[in-house]
MIKENU-7590 format. One record per residue (C-alpha): residue in three letters; chain; x, y, z. Coordinates in steps of 0.25 Angstrom, whole numbers. Example, Ala and Ser with C-alpha at 12.3 -4.5 7.8 and 13.67 -1.06 7.14 Angstrom:
2
 resn chain  east north    up
  ALA     A    49   -18    31
  SER     A    55    -4    29
This chain:
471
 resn chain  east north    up
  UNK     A   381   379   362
  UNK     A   369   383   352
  UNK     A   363   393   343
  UNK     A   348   396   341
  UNK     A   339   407   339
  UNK     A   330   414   349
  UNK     A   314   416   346
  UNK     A   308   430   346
  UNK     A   316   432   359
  UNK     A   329   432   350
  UNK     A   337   443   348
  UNK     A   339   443   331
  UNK     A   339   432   322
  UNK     A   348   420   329
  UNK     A   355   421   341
  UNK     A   366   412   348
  UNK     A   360   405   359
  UNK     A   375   398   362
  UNK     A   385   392   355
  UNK     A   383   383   343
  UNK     A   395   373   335
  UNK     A   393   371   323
  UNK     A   401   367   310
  UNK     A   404   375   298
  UNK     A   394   368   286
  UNK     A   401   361   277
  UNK     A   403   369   263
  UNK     A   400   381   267
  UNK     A   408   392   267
  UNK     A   411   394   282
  UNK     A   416   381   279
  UNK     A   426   384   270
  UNK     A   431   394   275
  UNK     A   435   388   287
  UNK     A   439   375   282
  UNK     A   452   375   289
  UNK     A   445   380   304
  UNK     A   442   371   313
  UNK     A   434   366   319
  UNK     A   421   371   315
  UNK     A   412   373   326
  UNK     A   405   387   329
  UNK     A   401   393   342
  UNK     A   391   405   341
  UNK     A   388   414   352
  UNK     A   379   410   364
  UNK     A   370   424   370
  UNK     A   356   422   368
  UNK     A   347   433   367
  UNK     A   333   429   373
  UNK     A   326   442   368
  UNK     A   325   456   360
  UNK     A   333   467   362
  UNK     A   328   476   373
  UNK     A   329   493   372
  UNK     A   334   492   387
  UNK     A   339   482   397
  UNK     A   328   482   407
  UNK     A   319   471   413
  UNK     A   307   476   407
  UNK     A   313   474   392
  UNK     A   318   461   397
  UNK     A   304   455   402
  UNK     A   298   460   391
  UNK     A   305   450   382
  UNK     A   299   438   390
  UNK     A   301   440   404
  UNK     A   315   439   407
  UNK     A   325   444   416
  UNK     A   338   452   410
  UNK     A   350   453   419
  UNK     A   358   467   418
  UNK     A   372   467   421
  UNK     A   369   470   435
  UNK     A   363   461   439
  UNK     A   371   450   433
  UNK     A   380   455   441
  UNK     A   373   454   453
  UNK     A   369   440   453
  UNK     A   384   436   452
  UNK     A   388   445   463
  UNK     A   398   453   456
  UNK     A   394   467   461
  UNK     A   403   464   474
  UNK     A   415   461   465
  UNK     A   415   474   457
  UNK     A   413   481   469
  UNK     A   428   477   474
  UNK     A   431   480   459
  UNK     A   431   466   454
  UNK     A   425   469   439
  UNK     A   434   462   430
  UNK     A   445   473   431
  UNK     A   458   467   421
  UNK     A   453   457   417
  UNK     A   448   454   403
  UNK     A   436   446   398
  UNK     A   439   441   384
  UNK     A   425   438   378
  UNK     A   427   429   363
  UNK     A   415   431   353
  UNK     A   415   430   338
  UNK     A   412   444   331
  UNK     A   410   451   346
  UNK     A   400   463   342
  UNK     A   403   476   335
  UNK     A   397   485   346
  UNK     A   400   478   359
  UNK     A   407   490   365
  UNK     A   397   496   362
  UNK     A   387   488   367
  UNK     A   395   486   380
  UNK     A   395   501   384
  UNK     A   380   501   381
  UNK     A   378   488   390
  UNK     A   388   494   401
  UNK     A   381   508   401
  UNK     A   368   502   402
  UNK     A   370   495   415
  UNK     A   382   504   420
  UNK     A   393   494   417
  UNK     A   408   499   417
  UNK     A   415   498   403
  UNK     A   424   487   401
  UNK     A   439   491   405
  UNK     A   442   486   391
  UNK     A   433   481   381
  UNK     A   442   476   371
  UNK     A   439   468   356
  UNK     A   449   459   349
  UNK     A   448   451   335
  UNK     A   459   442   338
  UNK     A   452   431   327
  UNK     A   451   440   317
  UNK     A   444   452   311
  UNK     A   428   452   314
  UNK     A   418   451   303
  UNK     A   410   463   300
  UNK     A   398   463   310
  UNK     A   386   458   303
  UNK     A   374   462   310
  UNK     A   366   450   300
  UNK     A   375   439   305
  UNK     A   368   433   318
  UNK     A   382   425   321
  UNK     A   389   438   321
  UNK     A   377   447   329
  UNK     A   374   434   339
  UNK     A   390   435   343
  UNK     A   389   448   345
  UNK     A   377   447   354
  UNK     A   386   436   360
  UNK     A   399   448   363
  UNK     A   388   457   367
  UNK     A   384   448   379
  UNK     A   397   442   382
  UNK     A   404   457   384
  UNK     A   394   462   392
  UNK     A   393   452   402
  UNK     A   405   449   405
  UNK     A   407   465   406
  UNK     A   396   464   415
  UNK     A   402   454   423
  UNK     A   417   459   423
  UNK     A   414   475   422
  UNK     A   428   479   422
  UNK     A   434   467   415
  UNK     A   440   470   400
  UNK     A   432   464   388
  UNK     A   442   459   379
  UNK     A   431   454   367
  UNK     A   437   444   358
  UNK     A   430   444   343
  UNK     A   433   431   335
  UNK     A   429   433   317
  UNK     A   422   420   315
  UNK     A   408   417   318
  UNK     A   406   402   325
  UNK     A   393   402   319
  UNK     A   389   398   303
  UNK     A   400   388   303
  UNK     A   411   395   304
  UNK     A   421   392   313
  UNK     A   425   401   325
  UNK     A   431   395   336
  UNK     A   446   395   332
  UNK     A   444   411   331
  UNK     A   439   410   345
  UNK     A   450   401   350
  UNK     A   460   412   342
  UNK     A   455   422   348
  UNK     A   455   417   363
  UNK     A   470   411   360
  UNK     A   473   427   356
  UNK     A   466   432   368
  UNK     A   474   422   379
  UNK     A   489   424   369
  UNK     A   487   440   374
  UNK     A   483   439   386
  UNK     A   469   448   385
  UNK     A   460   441   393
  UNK     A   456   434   408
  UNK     A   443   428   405
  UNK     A   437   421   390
  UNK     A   423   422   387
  UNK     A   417   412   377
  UNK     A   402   412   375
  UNK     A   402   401   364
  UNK     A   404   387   364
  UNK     A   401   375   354
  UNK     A   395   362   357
  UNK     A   404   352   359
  UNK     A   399   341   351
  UNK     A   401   350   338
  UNK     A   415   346   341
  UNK     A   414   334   331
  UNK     A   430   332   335
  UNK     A   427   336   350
  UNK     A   438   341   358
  UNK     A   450   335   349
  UNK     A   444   345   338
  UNK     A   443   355   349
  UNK     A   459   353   353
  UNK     A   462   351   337
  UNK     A   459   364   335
  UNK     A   465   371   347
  UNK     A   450   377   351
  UNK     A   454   374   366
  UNK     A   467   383   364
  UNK     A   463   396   370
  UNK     A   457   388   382
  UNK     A   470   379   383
  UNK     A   479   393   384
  UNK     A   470   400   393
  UNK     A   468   388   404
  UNK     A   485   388   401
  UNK     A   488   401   404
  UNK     A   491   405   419
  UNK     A   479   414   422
  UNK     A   473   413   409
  UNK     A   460   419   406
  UNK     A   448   410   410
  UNK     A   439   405   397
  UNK     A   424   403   400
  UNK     A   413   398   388
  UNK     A   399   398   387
  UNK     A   392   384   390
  UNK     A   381   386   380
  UNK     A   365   389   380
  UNK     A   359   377   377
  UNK     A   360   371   389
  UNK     A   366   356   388
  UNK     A   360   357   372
  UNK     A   368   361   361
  UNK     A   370   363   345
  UNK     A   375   352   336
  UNK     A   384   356   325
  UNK     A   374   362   315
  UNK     A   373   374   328
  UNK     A   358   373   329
  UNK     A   354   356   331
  UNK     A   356   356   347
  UNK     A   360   342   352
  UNK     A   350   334   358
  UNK     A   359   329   371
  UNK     A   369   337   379
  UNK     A   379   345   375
  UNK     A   389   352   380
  UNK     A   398   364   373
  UNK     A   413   369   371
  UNK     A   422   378   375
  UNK     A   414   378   387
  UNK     A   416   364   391
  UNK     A   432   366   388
  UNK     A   439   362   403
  UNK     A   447   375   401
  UNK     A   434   386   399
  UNK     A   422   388   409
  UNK     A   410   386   403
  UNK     A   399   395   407
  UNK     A   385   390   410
  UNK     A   372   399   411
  UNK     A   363   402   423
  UNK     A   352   409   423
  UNK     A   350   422   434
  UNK     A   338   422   441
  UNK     A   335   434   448
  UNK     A   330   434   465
  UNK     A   329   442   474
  UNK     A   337   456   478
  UNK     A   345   453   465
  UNK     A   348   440   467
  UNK     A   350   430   457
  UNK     A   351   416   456
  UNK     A   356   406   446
  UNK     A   350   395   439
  UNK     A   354   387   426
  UNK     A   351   394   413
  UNK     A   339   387   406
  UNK     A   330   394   397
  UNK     A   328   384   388
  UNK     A   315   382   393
  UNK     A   312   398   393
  UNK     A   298   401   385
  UNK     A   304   413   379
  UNK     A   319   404   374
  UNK     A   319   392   371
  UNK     A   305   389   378
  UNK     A   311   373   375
  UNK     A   315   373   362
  UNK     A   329   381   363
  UNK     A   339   377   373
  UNK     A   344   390   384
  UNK     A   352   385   396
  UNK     A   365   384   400
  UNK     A   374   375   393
  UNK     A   381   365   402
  UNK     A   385   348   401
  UNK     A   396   340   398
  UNK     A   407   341   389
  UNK     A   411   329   379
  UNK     A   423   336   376
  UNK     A   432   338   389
  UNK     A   434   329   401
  UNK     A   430   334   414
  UNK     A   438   344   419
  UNK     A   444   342   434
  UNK     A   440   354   437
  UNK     A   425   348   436
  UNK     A   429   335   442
  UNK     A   422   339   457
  UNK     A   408   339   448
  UNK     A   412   327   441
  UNK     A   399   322   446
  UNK     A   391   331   437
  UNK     A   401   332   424
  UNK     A   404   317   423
  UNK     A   418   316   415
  UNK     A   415   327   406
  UNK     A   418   343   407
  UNK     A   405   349   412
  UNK     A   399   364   409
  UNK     A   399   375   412
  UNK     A   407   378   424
  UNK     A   399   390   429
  UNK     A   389   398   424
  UNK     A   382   413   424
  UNK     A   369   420   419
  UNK     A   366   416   406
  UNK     A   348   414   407
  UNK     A   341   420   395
  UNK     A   330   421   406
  UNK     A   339   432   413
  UNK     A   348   438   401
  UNK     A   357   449   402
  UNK     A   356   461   395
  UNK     A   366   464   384
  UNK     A   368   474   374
  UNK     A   371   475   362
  UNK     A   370   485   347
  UNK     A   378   477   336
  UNK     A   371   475   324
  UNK     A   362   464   322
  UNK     A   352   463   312
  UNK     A   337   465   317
  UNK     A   342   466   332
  UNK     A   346   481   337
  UNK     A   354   486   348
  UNK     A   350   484   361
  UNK     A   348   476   374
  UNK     A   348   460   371
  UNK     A   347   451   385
  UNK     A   355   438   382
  UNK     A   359   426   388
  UNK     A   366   412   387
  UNK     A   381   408   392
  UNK     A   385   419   382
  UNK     A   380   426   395
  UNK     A   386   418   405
  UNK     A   400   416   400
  UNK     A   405   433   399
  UNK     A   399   434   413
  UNK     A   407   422   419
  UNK     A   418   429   411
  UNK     A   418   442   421
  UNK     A   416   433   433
  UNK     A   430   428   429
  UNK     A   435   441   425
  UNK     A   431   445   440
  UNK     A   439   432   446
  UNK     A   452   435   437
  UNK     A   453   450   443
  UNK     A   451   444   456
  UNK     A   462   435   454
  UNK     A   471   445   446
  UNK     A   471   437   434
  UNK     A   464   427   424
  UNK     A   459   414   432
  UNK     A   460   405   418
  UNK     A   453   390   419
  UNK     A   442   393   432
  UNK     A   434   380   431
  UNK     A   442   373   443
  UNK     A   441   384   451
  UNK     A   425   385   447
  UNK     A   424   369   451
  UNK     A   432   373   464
  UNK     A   424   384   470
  UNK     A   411   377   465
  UNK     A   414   362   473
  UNK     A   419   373   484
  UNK     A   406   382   482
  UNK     A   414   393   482
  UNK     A   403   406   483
  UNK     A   408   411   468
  UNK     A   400   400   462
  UNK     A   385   401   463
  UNK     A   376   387   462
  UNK     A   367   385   451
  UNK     A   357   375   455
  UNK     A   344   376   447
  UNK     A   342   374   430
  UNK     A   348   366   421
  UNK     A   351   367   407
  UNK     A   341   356   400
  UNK     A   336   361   388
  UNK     A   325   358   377
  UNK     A   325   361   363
  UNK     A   316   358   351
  UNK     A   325   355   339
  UNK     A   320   348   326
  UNK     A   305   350   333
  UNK     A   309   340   344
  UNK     A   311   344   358
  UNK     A   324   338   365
  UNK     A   326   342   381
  UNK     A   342   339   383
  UNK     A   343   337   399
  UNK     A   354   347   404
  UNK     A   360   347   419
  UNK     A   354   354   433
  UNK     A   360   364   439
  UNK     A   365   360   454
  UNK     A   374   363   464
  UNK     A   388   361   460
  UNK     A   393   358   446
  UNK     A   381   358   436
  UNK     A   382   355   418
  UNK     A   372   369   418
  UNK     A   378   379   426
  UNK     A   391   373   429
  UNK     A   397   376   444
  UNK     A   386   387   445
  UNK     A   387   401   444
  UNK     A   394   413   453
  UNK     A   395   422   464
  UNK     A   406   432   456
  UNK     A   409   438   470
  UNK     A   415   425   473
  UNK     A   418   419   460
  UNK     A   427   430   457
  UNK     A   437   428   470
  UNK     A   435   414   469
  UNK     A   441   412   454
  UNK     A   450   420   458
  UNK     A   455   411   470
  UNK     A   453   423   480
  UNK     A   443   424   491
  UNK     A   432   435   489
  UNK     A   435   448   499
  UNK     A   425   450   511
């Protein structure tokens, strides 16, 4: 995925607009103090902030920063029909969303009784913080890796809350930035391994990824250095917990190592594209009549007040050049050739129409308040609680679900909701030259934008779980 910085729309100096690889430089210090980590790729956060912060979450705020449409927790909620499921007490209940962020945010239970207060939102039934990497830096407010990561907990937290209100939130902190070089990844890996060794949770959430192509010794370094492990246990264990990973916001375009250079073919990124993790794609939510929404693919690269052509916004999607095609994706063979395709399935994620978040931990220049944001950092905590839903209708954790997602989809089970309009082409200007990389349509079926499609939770939930929804 990538990093960039927003215009005047931006909230503070630079923001994580996805997920960047990099390498640590050579000489410097991060450098030597990790001589002995490997390998050194680093993944940043991935919410995007498309504008200021607002005094309170209302529509005329929203408009007011370039006509856009925010969503409240509401009515996410409604254009996934999950209403009907908390009304027979399907809300997550004992079952644990683990969310994994480096740093988290000093004042997100905080932030989350403000976000839950404001639009009437039970409290989690536990809301839970481990270190299992190690102790976490002092907060530095100055630090934009550090500030964007926690704008990055912030949305993570409260949408999968929104999603899964009575699921528990067990937020897992890692001690190493995966940005400035330094390597973070094995702490993540550590820390997942900790999580699946006690038991603590039913679903993963990972709202980073790096492009695989930064990988200089591909998935042999990738094995080497045991960064597939937790995925490997997880897929292992009888009812383990499932793990989903963010698909990226550049649509098929992507950073090269030096985290700002985007590559001028398609990319694809990692963990996302692992057989063993549901990579989650972004739509955007296009509001109808009486409430109703709709979903197309999530483009705003072409959006006058984002990247207006010079930035790429979509949902990231295309072929993997690490893994094989999976068999779980051999009935779309026609579309993914030999090669893993992402995502598998994906949810709002439109800086057109964000969400409102909230969030009061210091950051130089930028106050507390109400920040609409976007991106697959969106996406992913939501597609978390739709999961959390299906493992307390099945009674447990569903672990690997993408044959059961390939499976209802060739069926055209109702849980799974057709995206069929977008695509996720992008332009950028980069060196003062202006490169448009084609991306793949949305279609019926199996698509390398939105994956197979979005969903009808009523459904989805049951049918995860392998049960029938009740009359």
């Amino acid at each position: 995925m990538r990093r960039g910085k927003l215009t005047a729309l931006a909230v503070g100096a630079a923001l994580a607009v996805g997920v960047v690889a990099a390498v640590v430089p050579a000489g410097s210090a991060a450098a030597k103090s990790s001589a002995t980590a490997a390998p050194a790729v680093a993944i940043n956060p991935g919410v995007i902030h498309p504008m200021g912060v607002l005094a309170v979450p209302s529509q005329t705020n929203c408009v007011k920063y370039g006509y856009y449409h925010c969503l409240t927790p509401g009515q996410v909620e409604d254009a996934y029909n999950l209403p009907p499921l908390y009304h027979r007490g399907v809300t997550g209940k004992g079952e644990t969303i683990v969310i994994v962020d480096s740093f988290g945010s000093p004042t997100i239970k905080h932030d989350l009784a403000v976000f839950d207060k404001q639009f009437k939102l039970p409290a989690p039934a536990s809301f839970r913080i481990i270190t299992p990497s190690g102790v976490i830096p002092k907060w530095n407010k100055n630090d934009s890796d550090m500030t964007g990561w926690g704008g990055e907990t912030t949305l993570d937290v409260e949408y999968a809350h929104t999603i899964a209100p009575g699921a528990n939130i067990l937020l897992v902190e890692t001690p190493v930035s995966e940005t400035e070089g330094v390597t973070g990844f094995p702490q993540i890996v550590k820390a997942e391994n900790y999580v699946l060794k006690n038991h603590l949770g039913d679903v993963i959430s990972q709202s980073f990824s790096a492009t695989e192509q930064t990988f200089a010794g591909g998935l042999k370094l990738i094995d080497k250095d045991n960064l597939r492990s937790a995925y490997v246990t997880a897929a292992g264990e009888k009812h383990g917990p499932t793990v989903l990973a963010a698909s990226g916001d550049s649509g098929v375009a992507d950073v090269e190592l030096n985290g700002s250079t985007y590559y001028t073919h398609r990319v694809t990124s990692w963990p996302d594209s692992d057989p063993l993790v549901t990579g989650v794609g972004g739509t955007e939510l296009v509001a109808g009549k009486h409430g109703a929404f709709t979903s197309v693919a999530w483009n705003d690269t072409y959006n006058s007040h984002l990247g207006d052509g010079t930035v790429p916004y979509a949902t990231g999607g295309g072929l993997s050049v690490l893994f094989d095609r999976p068999a779980y994706q051999n009935g779309v063979a026609d579309v993914v050739g030999g090669a893993r395709g992402v995502p598998d399935v994906s949810m709002s994620g439109s800086c057109t129409a964000p969400v409102f978040t909230y969030q009061s931990f210091p950051q130089a220049g930028t106050p507390a308040g109400w920040y609409p944001s976007c991106g697959t950092s969106e996406a992913t905590p939501e597609f978390a609680g739709i999961v959390a839903l299906a493992d307390q209708v099945a009674g447990h954790a569903l672990g690997v679900i993408n044959p059961t997602l390939y499976k209802l989809s060739a069926e055209k089970a109702p849980g799974i909701v057709p995206v069929t309009s977008g695509n996720n082409t992008v332009t950028f200007v980069q060196n003062k030259k202006t490169y448009t990389i084609k991306g793949f349509p949305a279609r019926v079926g199996y698509s390398l934008d939105d994956g197979v499609g979005t969903v009808n939770a009523w459904y989805l939930a049951y049918e995860l779980a392998g049960r029938t929804p009740p009359k």
